[in-house]
C-alpha positions as CSV (number, residue, x, y, z in Angstrom):
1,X,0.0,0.0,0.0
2,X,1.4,3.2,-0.9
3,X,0.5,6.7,-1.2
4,X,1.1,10.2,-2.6
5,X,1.1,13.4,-0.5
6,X,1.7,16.8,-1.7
7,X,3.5,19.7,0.3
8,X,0.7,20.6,2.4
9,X,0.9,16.8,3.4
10,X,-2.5,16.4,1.6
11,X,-3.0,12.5,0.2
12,X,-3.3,13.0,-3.6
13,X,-3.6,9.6,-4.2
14,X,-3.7,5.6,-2.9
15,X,-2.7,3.0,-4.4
16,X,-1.4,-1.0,-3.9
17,X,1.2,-2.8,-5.3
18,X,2.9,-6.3,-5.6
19,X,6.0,-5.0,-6.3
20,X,6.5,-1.1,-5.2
21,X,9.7,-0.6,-6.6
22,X,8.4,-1.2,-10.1
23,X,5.2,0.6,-10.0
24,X,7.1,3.8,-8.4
25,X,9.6,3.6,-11.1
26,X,6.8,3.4,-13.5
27,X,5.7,6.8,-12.5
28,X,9.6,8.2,-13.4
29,X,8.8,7.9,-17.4
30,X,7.0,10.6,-17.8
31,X,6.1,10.8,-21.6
32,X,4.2,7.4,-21.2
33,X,1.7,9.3,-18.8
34,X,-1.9,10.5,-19.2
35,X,-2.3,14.2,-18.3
36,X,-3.8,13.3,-15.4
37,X,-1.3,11.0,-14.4
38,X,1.8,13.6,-15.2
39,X,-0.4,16.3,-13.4
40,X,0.0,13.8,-10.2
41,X,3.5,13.0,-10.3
42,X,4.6,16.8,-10.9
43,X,2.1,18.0,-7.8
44,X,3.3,15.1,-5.6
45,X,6.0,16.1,-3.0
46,X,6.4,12.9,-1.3
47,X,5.4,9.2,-1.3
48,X,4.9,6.9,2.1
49,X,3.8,2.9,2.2
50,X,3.2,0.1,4.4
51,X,3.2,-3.4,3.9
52,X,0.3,-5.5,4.2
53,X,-0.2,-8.8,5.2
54,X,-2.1,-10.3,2.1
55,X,-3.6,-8.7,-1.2
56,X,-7.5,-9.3,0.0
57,X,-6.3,-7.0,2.5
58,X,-4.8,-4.7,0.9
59,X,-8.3,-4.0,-1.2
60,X,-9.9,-3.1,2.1
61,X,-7.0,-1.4,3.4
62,X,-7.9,0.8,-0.1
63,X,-11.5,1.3,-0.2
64,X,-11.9,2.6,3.5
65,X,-8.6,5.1,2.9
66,X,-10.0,6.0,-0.5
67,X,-13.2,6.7,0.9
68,X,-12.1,8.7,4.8
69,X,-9.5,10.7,2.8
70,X,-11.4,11.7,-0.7
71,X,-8.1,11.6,-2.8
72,X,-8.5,13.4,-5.3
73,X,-6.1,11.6,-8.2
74,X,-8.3,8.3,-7.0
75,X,-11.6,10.0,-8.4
76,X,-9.7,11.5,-11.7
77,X,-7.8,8.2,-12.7
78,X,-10.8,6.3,-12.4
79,X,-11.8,7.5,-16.4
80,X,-14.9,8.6,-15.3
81,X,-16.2,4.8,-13.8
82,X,-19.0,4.6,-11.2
83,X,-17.2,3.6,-8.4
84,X,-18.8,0.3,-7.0
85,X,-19.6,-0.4,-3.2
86,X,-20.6,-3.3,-0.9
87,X,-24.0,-2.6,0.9
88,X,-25.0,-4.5,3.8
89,X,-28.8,-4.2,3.4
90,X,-31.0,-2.7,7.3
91,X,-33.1,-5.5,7.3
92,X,-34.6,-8.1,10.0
93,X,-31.8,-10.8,7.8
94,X,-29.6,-8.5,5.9
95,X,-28.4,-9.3,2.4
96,X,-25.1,-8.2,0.9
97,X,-25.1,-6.5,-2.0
98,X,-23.7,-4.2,-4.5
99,X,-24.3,-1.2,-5.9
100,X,-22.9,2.2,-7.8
101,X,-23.1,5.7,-5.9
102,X,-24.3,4.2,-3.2
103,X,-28.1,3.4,-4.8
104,X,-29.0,0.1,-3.1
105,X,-31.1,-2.0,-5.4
106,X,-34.9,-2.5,-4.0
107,X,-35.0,0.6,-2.4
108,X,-33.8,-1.0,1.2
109,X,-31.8,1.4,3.3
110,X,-28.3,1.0,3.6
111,X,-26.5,-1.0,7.3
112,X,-23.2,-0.9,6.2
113,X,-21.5,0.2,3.4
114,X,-18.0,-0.3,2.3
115,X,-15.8,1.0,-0.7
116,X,-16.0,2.6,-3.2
117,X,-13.6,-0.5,-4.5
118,X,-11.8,0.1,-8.8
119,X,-13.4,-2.4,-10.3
120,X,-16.1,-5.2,-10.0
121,X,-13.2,-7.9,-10.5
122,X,-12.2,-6.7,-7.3
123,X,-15.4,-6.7,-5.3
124,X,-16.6,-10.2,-6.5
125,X,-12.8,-11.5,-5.7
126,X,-13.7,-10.0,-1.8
127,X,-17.3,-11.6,-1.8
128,X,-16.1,-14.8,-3.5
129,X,-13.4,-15.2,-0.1
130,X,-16.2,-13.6,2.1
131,X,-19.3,-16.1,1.3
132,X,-18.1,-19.6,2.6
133,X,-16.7,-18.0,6.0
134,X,-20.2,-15.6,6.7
135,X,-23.0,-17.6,4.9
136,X,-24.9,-14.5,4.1
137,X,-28.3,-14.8,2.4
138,X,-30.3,-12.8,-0.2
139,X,-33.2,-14.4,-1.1
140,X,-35.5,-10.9,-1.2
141,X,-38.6,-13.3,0.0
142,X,-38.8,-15.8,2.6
143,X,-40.0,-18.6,1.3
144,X,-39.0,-21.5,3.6
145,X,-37.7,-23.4,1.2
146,X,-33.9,-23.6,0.8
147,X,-32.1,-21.5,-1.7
148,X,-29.4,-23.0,-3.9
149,X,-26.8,-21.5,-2.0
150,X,-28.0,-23.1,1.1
151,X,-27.2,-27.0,-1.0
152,X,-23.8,-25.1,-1.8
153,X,-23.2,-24.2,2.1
154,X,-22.9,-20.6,1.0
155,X,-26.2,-19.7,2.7
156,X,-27.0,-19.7,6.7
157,X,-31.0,-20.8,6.0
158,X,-32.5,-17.7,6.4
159,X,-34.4,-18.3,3.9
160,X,-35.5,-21.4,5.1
161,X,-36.3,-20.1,8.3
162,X,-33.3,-22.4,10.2
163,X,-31.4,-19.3,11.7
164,X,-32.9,-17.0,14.4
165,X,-32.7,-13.2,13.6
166,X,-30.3,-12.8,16.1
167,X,-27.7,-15.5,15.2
168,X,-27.9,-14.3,11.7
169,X,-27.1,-10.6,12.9
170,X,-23.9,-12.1,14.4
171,X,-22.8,-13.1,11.0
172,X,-23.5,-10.1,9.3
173,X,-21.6,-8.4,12.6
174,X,-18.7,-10.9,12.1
175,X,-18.8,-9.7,8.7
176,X,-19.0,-6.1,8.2
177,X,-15.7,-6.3,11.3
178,X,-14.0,-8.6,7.8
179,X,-15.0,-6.0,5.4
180,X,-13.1,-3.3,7.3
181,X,-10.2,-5.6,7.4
182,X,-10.1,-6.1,11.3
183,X,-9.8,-10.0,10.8
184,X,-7.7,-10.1,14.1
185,X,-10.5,-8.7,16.1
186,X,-13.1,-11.1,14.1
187,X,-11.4,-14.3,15.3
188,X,-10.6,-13.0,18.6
189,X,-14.8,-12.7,18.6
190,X,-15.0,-16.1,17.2
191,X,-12.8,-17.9,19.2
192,X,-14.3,-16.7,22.2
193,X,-17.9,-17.8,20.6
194,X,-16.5,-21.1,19.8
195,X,-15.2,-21.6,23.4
196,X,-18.6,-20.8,25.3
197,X,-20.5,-23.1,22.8
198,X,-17.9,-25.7,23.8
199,X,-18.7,-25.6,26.9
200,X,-22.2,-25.2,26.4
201,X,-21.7,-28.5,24.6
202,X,-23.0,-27.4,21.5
203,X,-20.3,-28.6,19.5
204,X,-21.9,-28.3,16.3
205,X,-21.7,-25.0,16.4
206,X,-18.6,-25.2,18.1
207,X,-17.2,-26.9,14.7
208,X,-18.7,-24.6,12.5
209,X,-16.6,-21.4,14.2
210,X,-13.7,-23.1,14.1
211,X,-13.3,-23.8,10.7
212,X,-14.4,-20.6,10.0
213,X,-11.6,-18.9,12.2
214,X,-9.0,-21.2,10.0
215,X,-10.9,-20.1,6.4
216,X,-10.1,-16.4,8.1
217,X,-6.6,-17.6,8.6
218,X,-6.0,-19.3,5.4
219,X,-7.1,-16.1,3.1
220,X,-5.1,-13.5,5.5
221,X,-2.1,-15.7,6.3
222,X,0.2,-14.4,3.9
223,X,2.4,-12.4,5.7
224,X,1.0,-11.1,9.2
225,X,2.6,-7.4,9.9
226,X,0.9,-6.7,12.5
227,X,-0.5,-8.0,16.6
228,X,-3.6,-5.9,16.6
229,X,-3.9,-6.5,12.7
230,X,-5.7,-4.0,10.7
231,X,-5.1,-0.7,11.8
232,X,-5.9,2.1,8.9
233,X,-2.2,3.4,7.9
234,X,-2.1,7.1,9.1
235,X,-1.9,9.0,5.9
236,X,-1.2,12.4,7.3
237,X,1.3,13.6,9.3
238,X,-1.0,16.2,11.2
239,X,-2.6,13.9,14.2
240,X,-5.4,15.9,14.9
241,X,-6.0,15.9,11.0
242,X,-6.3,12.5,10.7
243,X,-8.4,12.2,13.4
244,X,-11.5,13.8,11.6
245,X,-10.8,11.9,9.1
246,X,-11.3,8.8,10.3
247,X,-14.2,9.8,12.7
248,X,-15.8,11.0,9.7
249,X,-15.1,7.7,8.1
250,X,-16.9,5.8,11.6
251,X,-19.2,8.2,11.6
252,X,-20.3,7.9,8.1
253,X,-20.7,4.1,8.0
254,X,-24.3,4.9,10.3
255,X,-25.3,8.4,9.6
256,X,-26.0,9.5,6.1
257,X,-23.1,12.2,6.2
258,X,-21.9,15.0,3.5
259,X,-18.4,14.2,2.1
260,X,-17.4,18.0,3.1
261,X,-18.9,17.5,6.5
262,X,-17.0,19.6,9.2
263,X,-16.6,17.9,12.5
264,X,-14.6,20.9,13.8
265,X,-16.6,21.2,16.7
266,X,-17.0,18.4,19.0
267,X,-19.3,18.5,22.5
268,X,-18.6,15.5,24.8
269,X,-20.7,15.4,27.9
270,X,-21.0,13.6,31.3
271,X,-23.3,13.2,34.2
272,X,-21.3,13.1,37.9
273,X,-23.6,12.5,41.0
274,X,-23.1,10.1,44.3
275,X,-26.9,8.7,44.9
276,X,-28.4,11.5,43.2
277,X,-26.7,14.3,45.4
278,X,-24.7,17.0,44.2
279,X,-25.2,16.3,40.4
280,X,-23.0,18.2,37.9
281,X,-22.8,17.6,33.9
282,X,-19.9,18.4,32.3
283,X,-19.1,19.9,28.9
284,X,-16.3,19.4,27.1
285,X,-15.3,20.5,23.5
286,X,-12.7,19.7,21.2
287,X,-12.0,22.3,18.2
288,X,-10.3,20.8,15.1
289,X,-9.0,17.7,16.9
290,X,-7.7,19.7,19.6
291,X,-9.5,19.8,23.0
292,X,-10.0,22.9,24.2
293,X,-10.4,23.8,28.3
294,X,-11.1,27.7,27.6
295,X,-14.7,26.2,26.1
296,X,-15.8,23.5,28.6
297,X,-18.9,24.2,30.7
298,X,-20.4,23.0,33.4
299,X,-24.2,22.2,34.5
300,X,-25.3,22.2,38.4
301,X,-28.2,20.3,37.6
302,X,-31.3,21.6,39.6
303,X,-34.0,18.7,38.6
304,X,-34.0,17.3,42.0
305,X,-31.3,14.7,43.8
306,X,-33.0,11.5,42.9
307,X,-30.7,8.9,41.0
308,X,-31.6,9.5,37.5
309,X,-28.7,10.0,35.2
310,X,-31.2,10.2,32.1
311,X,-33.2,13.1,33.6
312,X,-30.4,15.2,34.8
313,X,-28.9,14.2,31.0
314,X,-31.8,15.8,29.6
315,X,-31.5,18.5,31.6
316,X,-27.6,19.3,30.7
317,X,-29.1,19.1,27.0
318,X,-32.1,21.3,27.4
319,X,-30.0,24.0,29.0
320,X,-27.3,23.6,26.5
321,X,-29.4,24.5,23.5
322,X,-30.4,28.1,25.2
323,X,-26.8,29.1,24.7
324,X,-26.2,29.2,20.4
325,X,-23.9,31.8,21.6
326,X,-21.3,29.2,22.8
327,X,-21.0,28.1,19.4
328,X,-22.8,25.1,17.4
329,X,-21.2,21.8,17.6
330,X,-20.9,19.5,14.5
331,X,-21.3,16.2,16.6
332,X,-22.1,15.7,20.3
333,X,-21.2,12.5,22.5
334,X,-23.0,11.6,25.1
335,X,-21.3,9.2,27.7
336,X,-23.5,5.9,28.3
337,X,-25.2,3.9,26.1
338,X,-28.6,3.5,24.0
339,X,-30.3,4.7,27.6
340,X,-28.8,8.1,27.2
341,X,-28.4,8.1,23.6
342,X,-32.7,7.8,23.8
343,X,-32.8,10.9,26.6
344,X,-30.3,12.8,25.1
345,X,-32.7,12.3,21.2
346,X,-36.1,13.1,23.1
347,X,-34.9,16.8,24.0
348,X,-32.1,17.2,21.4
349,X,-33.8,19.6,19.2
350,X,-30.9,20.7,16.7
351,X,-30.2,19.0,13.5
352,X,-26.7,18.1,14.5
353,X,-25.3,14.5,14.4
354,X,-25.7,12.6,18.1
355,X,-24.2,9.5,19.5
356,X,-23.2,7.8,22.7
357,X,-19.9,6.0,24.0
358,X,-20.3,3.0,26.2
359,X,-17.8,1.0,28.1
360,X,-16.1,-2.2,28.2
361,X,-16.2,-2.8,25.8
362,X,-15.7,0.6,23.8
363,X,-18.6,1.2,21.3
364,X,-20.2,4.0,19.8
365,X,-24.3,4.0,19.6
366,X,-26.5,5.5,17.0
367,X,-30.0,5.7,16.4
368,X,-31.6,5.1,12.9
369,X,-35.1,7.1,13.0
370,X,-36.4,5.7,9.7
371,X,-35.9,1.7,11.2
372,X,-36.1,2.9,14.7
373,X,-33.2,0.7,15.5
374,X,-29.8,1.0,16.9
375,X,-26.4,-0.1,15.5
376,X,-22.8,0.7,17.3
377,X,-19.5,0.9,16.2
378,X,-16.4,-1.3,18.5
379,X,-13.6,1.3,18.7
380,X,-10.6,0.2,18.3
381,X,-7.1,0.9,20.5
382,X,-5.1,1.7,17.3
383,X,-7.9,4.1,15.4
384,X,-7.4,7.9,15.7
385,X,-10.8,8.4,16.0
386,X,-11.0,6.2,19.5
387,X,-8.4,7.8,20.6
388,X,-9.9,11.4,20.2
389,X,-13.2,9.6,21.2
390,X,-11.7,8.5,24.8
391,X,-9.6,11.6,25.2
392,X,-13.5,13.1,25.0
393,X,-14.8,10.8,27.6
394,X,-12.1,10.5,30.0
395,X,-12.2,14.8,30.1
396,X,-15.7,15.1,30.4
397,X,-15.7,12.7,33.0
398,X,-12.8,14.1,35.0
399,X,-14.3,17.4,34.3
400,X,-17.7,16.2,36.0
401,X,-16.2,14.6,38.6
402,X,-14.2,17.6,39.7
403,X,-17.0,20.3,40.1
404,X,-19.2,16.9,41.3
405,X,-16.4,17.1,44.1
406,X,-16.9,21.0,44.9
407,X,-20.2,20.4,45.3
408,X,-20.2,17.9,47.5
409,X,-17.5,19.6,49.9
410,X,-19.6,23.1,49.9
411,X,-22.3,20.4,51.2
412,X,-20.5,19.3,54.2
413,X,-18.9,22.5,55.2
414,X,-22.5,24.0,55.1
């Protein structure tokens, strides 16, 4: 994998190769270039690369940079082709499909999506590894009856009706984690599955993960670089840079975003109490990236000293919205999970992007009004965008606790 960045360190353009050393010396023969191509190489100031364990994942590794960083030689070399993407259909037993510009055939809205990939070679050559490891199935209606694929073992029986809704969701899960390359994490998830259907003594099951860990194996094993495995390659060399980036790339995968969509104001906020008493909400913001202590705020919430972390979250929200002259934020985090995701939507009246970060493990919740359902994104340790989200967290939490602390001292000496 290897990539162009010009003197304001912007990535021009991605691109993968077998053998680097050729295709960089291709780009030295300048009178066999397109304009477009000579335009590239004359603007680029420097190249960077990283080696990757197999070429499956390098096409990932391509499609998710290609799509967080926009390049914009990727888009002009392209002569003008669609490009095509992988959509994980929002359905009760999602189907796997693929589509141009991100239209998704039937009308059906969008789970997942994942590209935009160069070619169609290349997406069938990812679904062709993909379908005997996560037996997807798109049979549009439920028939009972088997599908072909399900004689073929390339279908889990959802059209047969043999696979609860939520065992099938775990395979689409398992899945989309593949798609983004983060096969280490997948069999980590498997092999824990495997182990507690072991001892559950469901050993048909049991057998089924593990040869689905070893199909993981077999198509990644090439050459491992890496303990965590797939992190994204930071393109950039300004940290808080590539940070938006990739949260606009998390972001994106659940919430319907613009391609220039700023995030350059983020609001993070907590709820600190002991039993109800003393509760304080924190606010704390990060501008470009950068956290910044001159804008946090903080709320002595006033809606009684009962234990109710979704009331008082309400509260910190309601309060929040009177003050437009603090700003509007692009995105705001709420600490907790789907409870305070659902407060912090009943009262949250701007149209601004919402979400919520729960612990252990890490994920990030959002809330689909059309479906009225919930997806979540795992962070992971090496991502930018986790780190930036926990920096968030773990100050508006600290931030909470500390006035929380105040309060409750004033108490006592009172």
């Amino acid at each position: 994998m290897y990539w162009f960045l010009d003197q304001d360190s912007n990535v021009l353009y991605v691109g993968k190769a077998k053998n680097l050393k050729n295709r960089l010396t291709s780009y030295t023969r300048l009178r066999q270039h397109s304009a477009k191509t000579l335009q590239l190489v004359t603007t680029a100031t420097e190249v960077k690369y990283k080696e990757l364990s197999s070429e499956l994942e390098a096409l990932l590794v391509e499609a998710e940079l290609i799509r967080s960083h926009q390049p914009k030689y990727n888009i002009l070399l392209k002569d003008d082709k669609s490009p095509l993407y992988i959509v994980i259909t929002n359905e009760q037993f999602p189907r796997v499909l693929t589509a141009r510009k991100l239209h998704v055939p039937y009308r059906v809205p969008a789970k997942y999506t994942f590209g935009p990939f160069p070619s169609a070679a290349q997406v069938r050559y990812v679904l062709k590894v993909a379908r005997p490891i996560f037996t997807w199935c798109n049979e549009l209606k439920k028939t009972g009856k088997p599908c072909f694929y399900v004689h073929l073992q390339l279908c889990s029986g959802a059209c047969a009706g043999t696979i609860s809704p939520e065992e099938y969701d775990l395979i689409i899960n398992h899945l989309a984690e593949f798609l983004r390359g983060k096969t280490h994490e997948v069999i980590k998830q498997m092999s824990s599955e495997m182990r507690i259907a072991s001892e559950q003594q469901q050993y048909e099951k049991a057998a089924t993960l593990r040869d689905q860990i070893q199909m993981i194996v077999n198509v990644t094993k090439e050459k491992r670089w890496s303990p965590a495995d797939l992190h994204l390659p930071q393109l950039m060399q300004k940290e808080a840079e590539e940070m938006m980036i990739q949260l606009w790339r998390m972001i994106s995968r659940h919430i319907t975003l613009p391609k220039q969509y700023p995030l350059n104001r983020i609001e993070a906020y907590d709820i600190s109490n002991t039993q109800g008493t003393n509760p304080t909400a924190s606010m704390v913001v990060a501008v470009d990236g950068v956290v910044k202590p001159s804008e946090y705020r903080l709320f002595n919430i006033r809606s009684g000293e009962t234990p109710n972390d979704y009331g008082m979250m309400k509260e910190a929200l309601i309060r929040r919205q009177k003050h437009q002259e603090w700003g509007t934020p692009n995105l705001v985090v709420l600490d907790g999970g789907k409870g305070q995701l659902r407060a912090g939507l009943s009262v949250w009246s701007w149209s601004v992007p919402i979400c919520a970060l729960a612990k252990e493990p890490d994920r990030l919740f959002f809330y689909h009004p059309e479906t009225k359902t919930y997806t979540f994104e795992r962070l992971n340790n090496g991502d930018p965008a986790a780190l930036l989200l926990r920096r968030l967290r773990d100050e508006a939490h600290r931030f909470a606790k500390k006035q929380h602390a105040r309060r409750r001292t004033a108490a006592v000496i009172k």
